[in-house]
C-alpha positions as a printed Julia matrix, in Angstrom:
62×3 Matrix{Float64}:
 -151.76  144.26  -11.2
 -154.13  141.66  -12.96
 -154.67  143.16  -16.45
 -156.91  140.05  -17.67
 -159.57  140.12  -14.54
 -159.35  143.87  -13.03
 -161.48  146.13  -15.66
 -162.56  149.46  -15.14
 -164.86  150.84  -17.53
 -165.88  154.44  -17.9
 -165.89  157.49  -20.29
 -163.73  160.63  -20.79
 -165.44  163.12  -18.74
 -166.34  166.76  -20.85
 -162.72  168.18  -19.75
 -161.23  165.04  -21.72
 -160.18  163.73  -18.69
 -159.82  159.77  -17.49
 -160.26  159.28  -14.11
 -159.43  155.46  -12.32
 -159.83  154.93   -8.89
 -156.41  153.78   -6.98
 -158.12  151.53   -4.82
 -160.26  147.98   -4.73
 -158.16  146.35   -7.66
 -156.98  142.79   -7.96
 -153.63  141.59   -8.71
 -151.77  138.54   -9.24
 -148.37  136.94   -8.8
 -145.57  138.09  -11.08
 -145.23  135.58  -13.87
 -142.38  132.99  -12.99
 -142.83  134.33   -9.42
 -143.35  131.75   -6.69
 -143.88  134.24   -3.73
 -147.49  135.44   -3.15
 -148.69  137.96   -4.7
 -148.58  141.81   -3.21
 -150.53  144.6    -4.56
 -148.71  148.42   -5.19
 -152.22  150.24   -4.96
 -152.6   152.61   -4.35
 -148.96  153.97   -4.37
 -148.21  152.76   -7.98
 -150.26  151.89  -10.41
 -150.26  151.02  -14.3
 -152.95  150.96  -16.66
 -153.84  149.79  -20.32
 -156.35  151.83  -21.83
 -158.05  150.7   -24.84
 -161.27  152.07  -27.37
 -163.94  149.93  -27.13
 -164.92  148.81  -30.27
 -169.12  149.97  -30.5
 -170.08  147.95  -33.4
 -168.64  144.63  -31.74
 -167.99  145.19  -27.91
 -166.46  141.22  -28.41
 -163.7   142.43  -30.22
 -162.51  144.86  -27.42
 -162.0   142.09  -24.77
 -158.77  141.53  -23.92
């Protein structure tokens, strides 16, 4: 999982549902790791979900 480059952006459908795809995301080696990195998609995946701040789309960035 690379949570600083692999961003999905989107909107909460009418049902108030979030959907995100389980497939095509990067990933990166485990901090302190030295083996190569191996991705979990699309068996496992975790996600950070933030607001996007409208007045100053800057702000939301990670």
């Amino acid at each position: 999982m690379d949570v600083h480059h692999d961003i999905v952006t989107g909107t909460v459908g009418a049902d108030g549902r979030i959907t995100v795809s389980m497939t095509g995301h990067s990933f990166e080696r485990a901090i302190g790791s030295t083996k190569a990195p191996v991705s979990q998609f699309p068996e496992f995946g975790a996600f950070v979900i933030r607001r996007a701040d409208r007045a100053n789309p800057a702000a939301s960035k990670p």
